[in-house]
Each structure stands twice: as C-alpha cells, then as structure tokens.
PDB file of N, CA, C and O in Angstrom:
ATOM      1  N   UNK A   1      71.685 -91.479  90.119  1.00  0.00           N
ATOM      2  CA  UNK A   1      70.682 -91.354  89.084  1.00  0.00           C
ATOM      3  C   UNK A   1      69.331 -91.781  89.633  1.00  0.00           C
ATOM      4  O   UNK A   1      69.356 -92.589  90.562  1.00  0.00           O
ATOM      5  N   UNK A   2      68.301 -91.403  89.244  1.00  0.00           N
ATOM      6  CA  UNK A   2      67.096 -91.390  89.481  1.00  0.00           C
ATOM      7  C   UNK A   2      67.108 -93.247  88.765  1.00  0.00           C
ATOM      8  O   UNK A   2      67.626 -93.786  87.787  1.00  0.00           O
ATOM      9  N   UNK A   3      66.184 -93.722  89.971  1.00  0.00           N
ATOM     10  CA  UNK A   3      65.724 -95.465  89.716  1.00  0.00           C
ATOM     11  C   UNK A   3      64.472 -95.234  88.422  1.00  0.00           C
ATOM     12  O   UNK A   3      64.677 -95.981  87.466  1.00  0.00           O
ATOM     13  N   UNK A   4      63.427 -94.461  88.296  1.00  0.00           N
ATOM     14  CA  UNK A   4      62.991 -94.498  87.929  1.00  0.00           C
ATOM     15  C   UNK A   4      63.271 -94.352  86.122  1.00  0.00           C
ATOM     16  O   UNK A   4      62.722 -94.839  85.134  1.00  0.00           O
ATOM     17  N   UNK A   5      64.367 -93.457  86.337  1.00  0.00           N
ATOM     18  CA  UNK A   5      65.532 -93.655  84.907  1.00  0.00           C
ATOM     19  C   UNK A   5      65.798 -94.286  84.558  1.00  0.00           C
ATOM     20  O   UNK A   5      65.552 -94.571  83.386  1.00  0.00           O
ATOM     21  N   UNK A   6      66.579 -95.036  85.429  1.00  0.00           N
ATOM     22  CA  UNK A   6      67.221 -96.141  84.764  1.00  0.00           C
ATOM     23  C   UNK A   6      66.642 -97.285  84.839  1.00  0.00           C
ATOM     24  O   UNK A   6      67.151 -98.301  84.366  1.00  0.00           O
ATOM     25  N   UNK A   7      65.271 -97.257  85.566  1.00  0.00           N
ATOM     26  CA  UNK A   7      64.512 -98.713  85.103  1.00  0.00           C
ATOM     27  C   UNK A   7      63.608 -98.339  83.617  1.00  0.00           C
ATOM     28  O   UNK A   7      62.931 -99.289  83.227  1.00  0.00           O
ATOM     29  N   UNK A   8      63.540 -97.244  82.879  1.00  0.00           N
ATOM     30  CA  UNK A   8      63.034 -96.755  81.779  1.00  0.00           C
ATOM     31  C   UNK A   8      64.158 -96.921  80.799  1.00  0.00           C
ATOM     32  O   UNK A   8      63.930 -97.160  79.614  1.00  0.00           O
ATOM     33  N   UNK A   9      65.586 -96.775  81.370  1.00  0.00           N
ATOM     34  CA  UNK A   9      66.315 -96.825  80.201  1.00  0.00           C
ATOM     35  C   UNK A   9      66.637 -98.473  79.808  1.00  0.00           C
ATOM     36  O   UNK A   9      66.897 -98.920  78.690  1.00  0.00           O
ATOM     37  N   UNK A  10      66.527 -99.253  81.165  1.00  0.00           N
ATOM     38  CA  UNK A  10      67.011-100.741  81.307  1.00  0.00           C
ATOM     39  C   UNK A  10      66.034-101.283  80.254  1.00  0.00           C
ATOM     40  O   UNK A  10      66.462-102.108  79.447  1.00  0.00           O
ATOM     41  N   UNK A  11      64.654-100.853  80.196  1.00  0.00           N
ATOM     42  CA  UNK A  11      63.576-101.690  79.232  1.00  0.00           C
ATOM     43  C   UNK A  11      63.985-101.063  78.129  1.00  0.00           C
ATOM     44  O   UNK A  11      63.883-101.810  77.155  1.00  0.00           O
ATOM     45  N   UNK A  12      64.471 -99.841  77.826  1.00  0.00           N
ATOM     46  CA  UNK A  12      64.348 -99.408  76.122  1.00  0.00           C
ATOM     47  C   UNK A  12      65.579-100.464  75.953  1.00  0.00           C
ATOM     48  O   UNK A  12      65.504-101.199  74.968  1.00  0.00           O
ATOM     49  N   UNK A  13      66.416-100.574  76.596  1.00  0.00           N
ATOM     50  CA  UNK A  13      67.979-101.292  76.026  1.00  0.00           C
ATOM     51  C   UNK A  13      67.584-102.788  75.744  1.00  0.00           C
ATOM     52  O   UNK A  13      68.119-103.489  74.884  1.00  0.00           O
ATOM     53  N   UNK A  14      66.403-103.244  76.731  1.00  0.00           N
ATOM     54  CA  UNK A  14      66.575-104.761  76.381  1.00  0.00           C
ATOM     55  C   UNK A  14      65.606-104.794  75.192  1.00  0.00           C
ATOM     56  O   UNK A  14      65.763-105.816  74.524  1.00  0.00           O
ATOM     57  N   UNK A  15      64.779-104.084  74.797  1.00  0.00           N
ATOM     58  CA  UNK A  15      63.779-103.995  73.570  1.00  0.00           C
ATOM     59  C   UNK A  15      64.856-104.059  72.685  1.00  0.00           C
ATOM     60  O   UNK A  15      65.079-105.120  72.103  1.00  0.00           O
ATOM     61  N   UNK A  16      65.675-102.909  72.468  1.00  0.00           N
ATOM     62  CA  UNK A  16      66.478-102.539  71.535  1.00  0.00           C
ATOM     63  C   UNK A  16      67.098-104.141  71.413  1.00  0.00           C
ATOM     64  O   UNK A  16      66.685-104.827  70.478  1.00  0.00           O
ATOM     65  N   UNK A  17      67.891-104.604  72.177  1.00  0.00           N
ATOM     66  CA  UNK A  17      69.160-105.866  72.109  1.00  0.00           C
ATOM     67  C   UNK A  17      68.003-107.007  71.473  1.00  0.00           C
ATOM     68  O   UNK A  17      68.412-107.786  70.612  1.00  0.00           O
ATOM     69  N   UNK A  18      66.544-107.085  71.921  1.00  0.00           N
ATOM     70  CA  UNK A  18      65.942-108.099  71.557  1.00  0.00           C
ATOM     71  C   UNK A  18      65.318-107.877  69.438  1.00  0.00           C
ATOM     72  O   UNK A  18      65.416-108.703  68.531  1.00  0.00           O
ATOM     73  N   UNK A  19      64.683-106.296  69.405  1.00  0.00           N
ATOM     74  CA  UNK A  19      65.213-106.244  68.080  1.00  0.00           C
ATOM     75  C   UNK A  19      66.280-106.637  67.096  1.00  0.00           C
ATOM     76  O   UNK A  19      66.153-107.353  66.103  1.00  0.00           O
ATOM     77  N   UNK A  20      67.471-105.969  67.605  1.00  0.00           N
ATOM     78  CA  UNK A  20      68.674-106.487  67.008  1.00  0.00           C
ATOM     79  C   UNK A  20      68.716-107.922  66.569  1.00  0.00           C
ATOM     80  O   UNK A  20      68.958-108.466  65.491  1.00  0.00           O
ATOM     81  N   UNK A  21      68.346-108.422  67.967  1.00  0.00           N
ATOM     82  CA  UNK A  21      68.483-109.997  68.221  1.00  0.00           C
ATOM     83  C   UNK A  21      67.801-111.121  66.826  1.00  0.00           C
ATOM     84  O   UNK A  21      68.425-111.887  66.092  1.00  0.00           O
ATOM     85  N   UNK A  22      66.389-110.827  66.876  1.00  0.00           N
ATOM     86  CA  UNK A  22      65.267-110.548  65.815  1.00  0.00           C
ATOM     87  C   UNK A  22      66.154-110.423  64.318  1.00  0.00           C
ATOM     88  O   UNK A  22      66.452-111.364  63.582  1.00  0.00           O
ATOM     89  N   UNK A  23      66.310-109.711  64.219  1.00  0.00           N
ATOM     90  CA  UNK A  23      67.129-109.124  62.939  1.00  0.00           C
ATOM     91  C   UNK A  23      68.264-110.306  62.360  1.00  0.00           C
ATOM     92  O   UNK A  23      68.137-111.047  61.386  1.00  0.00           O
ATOM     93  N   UNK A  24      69.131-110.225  63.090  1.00  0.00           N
ATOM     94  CA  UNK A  24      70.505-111.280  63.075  1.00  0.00           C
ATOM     95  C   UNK A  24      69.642-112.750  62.774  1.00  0.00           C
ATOM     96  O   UNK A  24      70.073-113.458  61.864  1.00  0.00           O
ATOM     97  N   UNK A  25      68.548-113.158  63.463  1.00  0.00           N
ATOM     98  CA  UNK A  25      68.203-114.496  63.411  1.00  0.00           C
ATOM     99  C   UNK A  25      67.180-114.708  61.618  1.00  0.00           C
ATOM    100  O   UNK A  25      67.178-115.607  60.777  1.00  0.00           O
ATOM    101  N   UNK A  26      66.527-113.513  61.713  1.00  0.00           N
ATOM    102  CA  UNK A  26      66.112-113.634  60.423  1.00  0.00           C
ATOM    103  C   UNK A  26      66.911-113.469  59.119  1.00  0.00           C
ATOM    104  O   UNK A  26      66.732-113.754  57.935  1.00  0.00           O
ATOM    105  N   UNK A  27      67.643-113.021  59.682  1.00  0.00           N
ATOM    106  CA  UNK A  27      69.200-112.860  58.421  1.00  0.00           C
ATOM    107  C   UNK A  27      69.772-114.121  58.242  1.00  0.00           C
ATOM    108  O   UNK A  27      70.039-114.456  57.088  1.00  0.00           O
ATOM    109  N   UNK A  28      69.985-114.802  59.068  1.00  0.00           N
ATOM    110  CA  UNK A  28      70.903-116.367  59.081  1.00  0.00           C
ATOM    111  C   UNK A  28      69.810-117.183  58.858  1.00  0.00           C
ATOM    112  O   UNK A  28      70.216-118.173  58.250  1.00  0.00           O
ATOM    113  N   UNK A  29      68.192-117.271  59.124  1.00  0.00           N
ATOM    114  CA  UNK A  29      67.940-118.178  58.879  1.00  0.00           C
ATOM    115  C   UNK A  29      67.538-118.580  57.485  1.00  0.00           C
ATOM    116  O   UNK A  29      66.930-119.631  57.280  1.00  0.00           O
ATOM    117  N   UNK A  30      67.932-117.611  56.374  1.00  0.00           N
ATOM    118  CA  UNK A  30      67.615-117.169  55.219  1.00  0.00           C
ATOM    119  C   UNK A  30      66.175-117.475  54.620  1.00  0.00           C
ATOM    120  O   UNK A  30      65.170-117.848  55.226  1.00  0.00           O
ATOM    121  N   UNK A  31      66.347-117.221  53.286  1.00  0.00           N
ATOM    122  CA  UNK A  31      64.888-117.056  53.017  1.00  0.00           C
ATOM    123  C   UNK A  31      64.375-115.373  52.580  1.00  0.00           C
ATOM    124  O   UNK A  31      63.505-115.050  51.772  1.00  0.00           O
ATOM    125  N   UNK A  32      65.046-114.700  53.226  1.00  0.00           N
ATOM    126  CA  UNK A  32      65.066-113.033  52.927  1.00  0.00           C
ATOM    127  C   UNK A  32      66.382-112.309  52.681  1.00  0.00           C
ATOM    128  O   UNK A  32      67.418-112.300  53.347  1.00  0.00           O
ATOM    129  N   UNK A  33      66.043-111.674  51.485  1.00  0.00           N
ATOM    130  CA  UNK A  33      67.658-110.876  51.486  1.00  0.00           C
ATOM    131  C   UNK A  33      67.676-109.966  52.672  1.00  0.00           C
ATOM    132  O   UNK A  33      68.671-109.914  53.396  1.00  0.00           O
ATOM    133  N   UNK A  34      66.318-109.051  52.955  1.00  0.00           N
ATOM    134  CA  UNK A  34      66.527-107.636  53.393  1.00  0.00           C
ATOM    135  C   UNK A  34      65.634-107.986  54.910  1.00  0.00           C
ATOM    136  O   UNK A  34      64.764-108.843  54.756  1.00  0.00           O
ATOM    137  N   UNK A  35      65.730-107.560  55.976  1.00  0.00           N
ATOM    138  CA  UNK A  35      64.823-107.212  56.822  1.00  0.00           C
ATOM    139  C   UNK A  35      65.028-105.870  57.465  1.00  0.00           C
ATOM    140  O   UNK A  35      66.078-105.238  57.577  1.00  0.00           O
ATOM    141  N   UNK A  36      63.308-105.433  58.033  1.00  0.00           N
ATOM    142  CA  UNK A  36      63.024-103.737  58.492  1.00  0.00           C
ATOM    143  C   UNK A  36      63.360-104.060  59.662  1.00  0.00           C
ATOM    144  O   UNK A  36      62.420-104.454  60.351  1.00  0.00           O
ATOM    145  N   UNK A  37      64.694-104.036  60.310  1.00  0.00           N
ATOM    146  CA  UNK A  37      64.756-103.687  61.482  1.00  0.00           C
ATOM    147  C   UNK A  37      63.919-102.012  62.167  1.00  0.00           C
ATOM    148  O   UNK A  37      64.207-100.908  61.704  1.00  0.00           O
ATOM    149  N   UNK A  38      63.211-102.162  62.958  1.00  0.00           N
ATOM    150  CA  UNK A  38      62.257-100.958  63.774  1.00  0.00           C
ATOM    151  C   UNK A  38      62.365-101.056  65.375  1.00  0.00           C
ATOM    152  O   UNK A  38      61.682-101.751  66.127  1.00  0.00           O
ATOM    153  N   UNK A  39      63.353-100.217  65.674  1.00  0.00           N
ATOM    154  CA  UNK A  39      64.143-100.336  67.012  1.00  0.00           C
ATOM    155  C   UNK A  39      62.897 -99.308  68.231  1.00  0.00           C
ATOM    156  O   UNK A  39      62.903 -99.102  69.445  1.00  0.00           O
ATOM    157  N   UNK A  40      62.038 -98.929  67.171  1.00  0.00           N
ATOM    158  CA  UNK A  40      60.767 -97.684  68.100  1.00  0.00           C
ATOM    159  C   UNK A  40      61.893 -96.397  68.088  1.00  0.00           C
ATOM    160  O   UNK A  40      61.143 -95.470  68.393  1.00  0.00           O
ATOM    161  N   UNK A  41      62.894 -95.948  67.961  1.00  0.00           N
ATOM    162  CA  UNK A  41      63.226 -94.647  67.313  1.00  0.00           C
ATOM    163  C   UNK A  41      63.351 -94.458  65.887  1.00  0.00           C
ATOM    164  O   UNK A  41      62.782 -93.555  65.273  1.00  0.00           O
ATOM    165  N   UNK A  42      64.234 -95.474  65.287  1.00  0.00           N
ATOM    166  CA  UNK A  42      64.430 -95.477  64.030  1.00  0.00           C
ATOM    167  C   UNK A  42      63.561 -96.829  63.473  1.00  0.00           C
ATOM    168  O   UNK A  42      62.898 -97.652  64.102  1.00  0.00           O
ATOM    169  N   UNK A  43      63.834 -96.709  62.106  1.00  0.00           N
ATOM    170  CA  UNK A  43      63.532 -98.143  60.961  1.00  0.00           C
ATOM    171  C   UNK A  43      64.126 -97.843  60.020  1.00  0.00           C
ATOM    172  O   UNK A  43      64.155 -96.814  59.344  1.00  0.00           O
ATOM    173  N   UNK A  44      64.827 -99.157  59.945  1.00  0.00           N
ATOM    174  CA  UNK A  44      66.067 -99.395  58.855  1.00  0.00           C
ATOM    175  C   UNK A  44      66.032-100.450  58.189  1.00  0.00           C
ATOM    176  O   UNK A  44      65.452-101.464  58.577  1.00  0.00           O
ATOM    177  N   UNK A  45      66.569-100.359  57.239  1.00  0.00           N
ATOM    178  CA  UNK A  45      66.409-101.767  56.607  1.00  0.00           C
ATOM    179  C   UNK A  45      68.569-102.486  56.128  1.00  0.00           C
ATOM    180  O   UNK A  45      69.594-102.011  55.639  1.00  0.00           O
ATOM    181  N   UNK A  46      68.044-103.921  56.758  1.00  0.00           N
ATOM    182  CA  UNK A  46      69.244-104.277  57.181  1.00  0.00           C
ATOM    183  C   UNK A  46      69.932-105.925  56.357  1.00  0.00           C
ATOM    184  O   UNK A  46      69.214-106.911  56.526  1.00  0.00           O
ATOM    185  N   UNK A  47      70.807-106.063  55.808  1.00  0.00           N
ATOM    186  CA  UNK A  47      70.723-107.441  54.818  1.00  0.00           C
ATOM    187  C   UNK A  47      71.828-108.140  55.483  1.00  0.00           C
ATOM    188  O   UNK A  47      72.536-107.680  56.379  1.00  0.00           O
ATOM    189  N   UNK A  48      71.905-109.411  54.897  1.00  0.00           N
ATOM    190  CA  UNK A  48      73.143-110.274  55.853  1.00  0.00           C
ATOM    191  C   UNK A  48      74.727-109.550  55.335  1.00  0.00           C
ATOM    192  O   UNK A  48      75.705-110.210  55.683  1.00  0.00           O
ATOM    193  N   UNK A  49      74.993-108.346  54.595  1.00  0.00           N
ATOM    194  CA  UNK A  49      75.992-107.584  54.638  1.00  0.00           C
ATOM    195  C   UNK A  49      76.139-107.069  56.371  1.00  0.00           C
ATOM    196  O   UNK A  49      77.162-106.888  57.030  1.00  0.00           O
ATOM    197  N   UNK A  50      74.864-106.945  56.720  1.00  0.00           N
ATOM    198  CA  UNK A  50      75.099-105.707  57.939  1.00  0.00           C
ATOM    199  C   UNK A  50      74.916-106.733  59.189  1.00  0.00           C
ATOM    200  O   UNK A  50      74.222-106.452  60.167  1.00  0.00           O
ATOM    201  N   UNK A  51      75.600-107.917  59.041  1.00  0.00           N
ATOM    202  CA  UNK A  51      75.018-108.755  60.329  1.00  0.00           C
ATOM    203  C   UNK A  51      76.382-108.390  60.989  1.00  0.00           C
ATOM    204  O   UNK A  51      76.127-108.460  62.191  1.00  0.00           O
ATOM    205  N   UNK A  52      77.658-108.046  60.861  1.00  0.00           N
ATOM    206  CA  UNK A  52      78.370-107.709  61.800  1.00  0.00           C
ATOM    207  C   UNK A  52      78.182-106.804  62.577  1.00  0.00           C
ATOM    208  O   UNK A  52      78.338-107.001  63.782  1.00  0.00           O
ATOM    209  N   UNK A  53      77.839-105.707  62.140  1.00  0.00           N
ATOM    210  CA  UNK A  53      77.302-104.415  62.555  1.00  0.00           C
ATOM    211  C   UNK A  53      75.822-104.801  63.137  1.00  0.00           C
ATOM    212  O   UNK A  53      75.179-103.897  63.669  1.00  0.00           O
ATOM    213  N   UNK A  54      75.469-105.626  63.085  1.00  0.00           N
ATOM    214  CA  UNK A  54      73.948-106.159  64.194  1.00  0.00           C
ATOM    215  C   UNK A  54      74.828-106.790  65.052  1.00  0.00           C
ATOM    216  O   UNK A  54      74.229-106.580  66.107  1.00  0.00           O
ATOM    217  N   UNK A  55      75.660-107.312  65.316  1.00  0.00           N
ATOM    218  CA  UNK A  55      76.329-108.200  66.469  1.00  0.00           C
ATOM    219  C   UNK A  55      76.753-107.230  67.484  1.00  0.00           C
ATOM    220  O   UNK A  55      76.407-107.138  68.661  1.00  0.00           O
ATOM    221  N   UNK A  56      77.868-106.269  66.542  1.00  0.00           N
ATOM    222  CA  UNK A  56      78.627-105.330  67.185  1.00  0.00           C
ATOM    223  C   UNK A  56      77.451-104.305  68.005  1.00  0.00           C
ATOM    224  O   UNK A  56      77.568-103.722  69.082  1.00  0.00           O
ATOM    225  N   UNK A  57      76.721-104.328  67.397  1.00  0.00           N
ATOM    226  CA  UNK A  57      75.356-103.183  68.074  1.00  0.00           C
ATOM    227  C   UNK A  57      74.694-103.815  69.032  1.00  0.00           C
ATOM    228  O   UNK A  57      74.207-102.988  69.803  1.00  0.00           O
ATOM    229  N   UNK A  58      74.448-104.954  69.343  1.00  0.00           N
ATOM    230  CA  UNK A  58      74.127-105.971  70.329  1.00  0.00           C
ATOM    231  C   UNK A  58      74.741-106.293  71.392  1.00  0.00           C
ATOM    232  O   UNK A  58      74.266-106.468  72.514  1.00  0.00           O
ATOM    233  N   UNK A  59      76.437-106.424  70.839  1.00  0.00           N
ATOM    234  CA  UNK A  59      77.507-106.186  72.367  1.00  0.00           C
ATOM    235  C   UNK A  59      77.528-105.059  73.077  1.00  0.00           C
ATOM    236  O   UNK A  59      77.706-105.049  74.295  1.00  0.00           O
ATOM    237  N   UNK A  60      77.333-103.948  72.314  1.00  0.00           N
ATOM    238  CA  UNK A  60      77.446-102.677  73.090  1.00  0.00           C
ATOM    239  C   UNK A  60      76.549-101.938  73.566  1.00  0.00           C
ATOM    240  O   UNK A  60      76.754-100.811  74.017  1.00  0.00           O
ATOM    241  N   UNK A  61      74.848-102.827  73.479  1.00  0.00           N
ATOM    242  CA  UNK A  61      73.781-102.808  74.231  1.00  0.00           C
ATOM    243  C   UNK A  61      73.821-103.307  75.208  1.00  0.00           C
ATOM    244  O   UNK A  61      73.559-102.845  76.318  1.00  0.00           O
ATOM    245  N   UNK A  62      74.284-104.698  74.804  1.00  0.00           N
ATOM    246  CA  UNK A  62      74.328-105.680  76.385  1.00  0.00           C
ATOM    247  C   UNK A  62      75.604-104.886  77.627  1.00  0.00           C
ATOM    248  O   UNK A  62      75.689-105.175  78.820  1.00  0.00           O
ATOM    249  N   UNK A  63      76.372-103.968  76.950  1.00  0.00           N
ATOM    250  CA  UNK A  63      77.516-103.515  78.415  1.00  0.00           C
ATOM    251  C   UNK A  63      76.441-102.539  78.650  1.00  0.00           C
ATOM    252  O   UNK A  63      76.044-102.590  79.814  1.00  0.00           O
ATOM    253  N   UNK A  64      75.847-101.672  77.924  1.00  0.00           N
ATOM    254  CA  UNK A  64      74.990-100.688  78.111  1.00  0.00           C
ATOM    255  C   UNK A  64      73.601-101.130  79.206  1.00  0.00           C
ATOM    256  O   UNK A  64      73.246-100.618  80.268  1.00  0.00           O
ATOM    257  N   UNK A  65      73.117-102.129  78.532  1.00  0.00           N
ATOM    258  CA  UNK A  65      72.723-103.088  80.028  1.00  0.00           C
ATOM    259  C   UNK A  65      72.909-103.218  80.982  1.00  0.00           C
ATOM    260  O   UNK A  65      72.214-102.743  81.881  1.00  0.00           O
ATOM    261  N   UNK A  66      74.516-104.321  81.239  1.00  0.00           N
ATOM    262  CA  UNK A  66      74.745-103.963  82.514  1.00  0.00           C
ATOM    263  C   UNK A  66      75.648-103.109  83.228  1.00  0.00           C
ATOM    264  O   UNK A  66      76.195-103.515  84.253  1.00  0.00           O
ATOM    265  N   UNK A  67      75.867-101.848  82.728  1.00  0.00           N
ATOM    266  CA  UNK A  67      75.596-100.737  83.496  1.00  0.00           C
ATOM    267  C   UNK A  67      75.062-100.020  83.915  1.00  0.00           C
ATOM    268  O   UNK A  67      75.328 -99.218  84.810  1.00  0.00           O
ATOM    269  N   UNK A  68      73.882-100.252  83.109  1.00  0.00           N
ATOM    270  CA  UNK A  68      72.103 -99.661  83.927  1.00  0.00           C
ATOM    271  C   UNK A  68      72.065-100.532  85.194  1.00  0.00           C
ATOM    272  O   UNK A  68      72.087-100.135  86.359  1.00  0.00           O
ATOM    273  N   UNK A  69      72.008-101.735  84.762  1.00  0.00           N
ATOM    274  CA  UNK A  69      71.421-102.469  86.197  1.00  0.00           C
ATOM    275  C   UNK A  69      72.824-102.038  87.098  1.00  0.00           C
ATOM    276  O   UNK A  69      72.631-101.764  88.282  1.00  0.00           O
ATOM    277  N   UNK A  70      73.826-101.991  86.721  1.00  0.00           N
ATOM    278  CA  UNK A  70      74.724-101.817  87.630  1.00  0.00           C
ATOM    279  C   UNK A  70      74.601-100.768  88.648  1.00  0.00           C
ATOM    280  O   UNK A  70      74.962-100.953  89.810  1.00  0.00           O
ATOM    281  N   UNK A  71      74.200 -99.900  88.313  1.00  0.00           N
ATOM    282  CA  UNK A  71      73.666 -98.407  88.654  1.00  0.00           C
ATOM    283  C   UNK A  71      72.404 -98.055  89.688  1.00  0.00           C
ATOM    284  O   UNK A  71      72.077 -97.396  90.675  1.00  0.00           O
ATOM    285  N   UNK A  72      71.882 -99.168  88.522  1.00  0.00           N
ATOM    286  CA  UNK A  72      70.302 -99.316  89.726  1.00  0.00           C
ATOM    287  C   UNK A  72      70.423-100.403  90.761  1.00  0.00           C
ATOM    288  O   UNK A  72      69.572-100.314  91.647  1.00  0.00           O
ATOM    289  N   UNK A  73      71.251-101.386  90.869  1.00  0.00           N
ATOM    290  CA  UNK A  73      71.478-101.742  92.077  1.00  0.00           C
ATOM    291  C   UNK A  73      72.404-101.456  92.651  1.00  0.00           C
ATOM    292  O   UNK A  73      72.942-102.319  93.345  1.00  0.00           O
ATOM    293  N   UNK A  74      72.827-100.433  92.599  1.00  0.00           N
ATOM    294  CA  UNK A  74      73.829 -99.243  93.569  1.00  0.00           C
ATOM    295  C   UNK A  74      75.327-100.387  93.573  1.00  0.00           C
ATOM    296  O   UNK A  74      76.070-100.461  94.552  1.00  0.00           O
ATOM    297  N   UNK A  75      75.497-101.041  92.536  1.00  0.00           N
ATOM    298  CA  UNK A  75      77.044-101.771  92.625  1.00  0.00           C
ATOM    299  C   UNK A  75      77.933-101.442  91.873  1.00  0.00           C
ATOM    300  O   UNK A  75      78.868-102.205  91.627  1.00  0.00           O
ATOM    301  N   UNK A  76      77.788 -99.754  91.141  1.00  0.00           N
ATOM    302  CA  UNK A  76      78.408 -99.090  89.718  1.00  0.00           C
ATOM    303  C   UNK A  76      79.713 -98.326  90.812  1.00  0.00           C
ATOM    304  O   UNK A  76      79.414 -97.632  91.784  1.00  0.00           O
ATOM    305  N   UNK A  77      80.904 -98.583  90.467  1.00  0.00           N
ATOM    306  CA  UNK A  77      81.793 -98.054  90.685  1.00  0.00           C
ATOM    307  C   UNK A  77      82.667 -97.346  89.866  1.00  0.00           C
ATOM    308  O   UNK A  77      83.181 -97.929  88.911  1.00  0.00           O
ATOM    309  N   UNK A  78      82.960 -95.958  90.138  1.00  0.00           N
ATOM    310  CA  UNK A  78      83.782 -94.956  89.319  1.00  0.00           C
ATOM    311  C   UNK A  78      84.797 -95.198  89.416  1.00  0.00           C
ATOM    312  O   UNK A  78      84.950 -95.302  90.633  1.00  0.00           O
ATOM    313  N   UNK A  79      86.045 -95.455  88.781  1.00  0.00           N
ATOM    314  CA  UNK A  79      87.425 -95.968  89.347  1.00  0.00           C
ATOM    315  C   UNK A  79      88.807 -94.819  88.359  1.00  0.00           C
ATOM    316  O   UNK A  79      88.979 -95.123  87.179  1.00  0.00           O
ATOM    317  N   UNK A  80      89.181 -94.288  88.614  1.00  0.00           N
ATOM    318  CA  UNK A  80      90.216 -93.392  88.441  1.00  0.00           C
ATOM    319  C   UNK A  80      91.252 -93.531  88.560  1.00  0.00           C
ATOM    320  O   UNK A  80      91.535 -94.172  89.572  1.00  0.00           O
ATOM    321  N   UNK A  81      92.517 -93.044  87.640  1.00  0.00           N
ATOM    322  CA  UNK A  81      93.604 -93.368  87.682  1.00  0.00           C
ATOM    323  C   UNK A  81      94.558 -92.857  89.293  1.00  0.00           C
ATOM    324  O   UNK A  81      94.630 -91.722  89.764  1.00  0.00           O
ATOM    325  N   UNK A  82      94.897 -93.551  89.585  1.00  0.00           N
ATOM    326  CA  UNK A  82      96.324 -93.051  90.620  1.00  0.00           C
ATOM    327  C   UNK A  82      96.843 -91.749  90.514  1.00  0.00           C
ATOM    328  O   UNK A  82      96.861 -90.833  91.336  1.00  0.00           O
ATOM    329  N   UNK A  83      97.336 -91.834  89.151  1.00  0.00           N
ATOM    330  CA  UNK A  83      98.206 -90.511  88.813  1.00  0.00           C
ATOM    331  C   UNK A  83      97.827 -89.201  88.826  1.00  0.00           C
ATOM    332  O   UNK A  83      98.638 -88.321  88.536  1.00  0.00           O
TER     333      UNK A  83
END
C-alpha cells in the first residue's frame, strides 16, 4: 500500500478513536443526557444508552489502528490456512 495512504488513513482513525473517546467521557461524566458526536464524516447524536456501542466502536478503531501502522511499518503479515 501506498505510505502516503496509510499515513492519511492512520490520522483519520486516531481523530475518529479520539472523538469517540470525547463522547464516552462526556456521557459518564454526566451532567448531559445527549451529546453531538461529529466524527468529520458523519454527526450523530449519542446518550449514555449508546455508550456500549461507543466502546465497541473504539475497539475496532484501535485494531484498525494497528493495522495501519502495521502496514506502514512493513511488519503486516498475511497468514493462511495450511489446508
């Protein structure tokens, strides 16, 4: 993959995980029912119903993470079954 890709995709992912991040903390620290999560593609609006689904969206940024960097420092390995 092109470096220049995946150092463009590595910053949208950590924006994104640090939104999320944002979101979850203003939810727990209460004081607000609702917050506008605005990820720069979408804006949503998100309440402490949807804080699992902010966690779960946060873990699967952070593997999404490091498999960018994995990639861009050439240590991403394809691994295939035997059979």
């Amino acid at each position: 993959m092109d470096i220049a890709f995946l150092d463009e995709r590595i910053s949208d992912t950590k924006a994104k995980i640090v939104a999320y991040g944002l979101a979850v903390d203003a939810l727990l620290a209460g004081g607000i029912a609702e917050y506008r999560l605005d990820t720069g593609q979408s804006i949503q609006r998100v309440t402490k119903i949807d804080i699992d689904q902010l966690n779960k969206a946060i873990d699967n940024l952070t593997n999404r993470l490091v498999t960018y960097q994995a990639r861009r420092n050439g240590a991403s390995v394809i691994v295939r079954p035997a059979y």
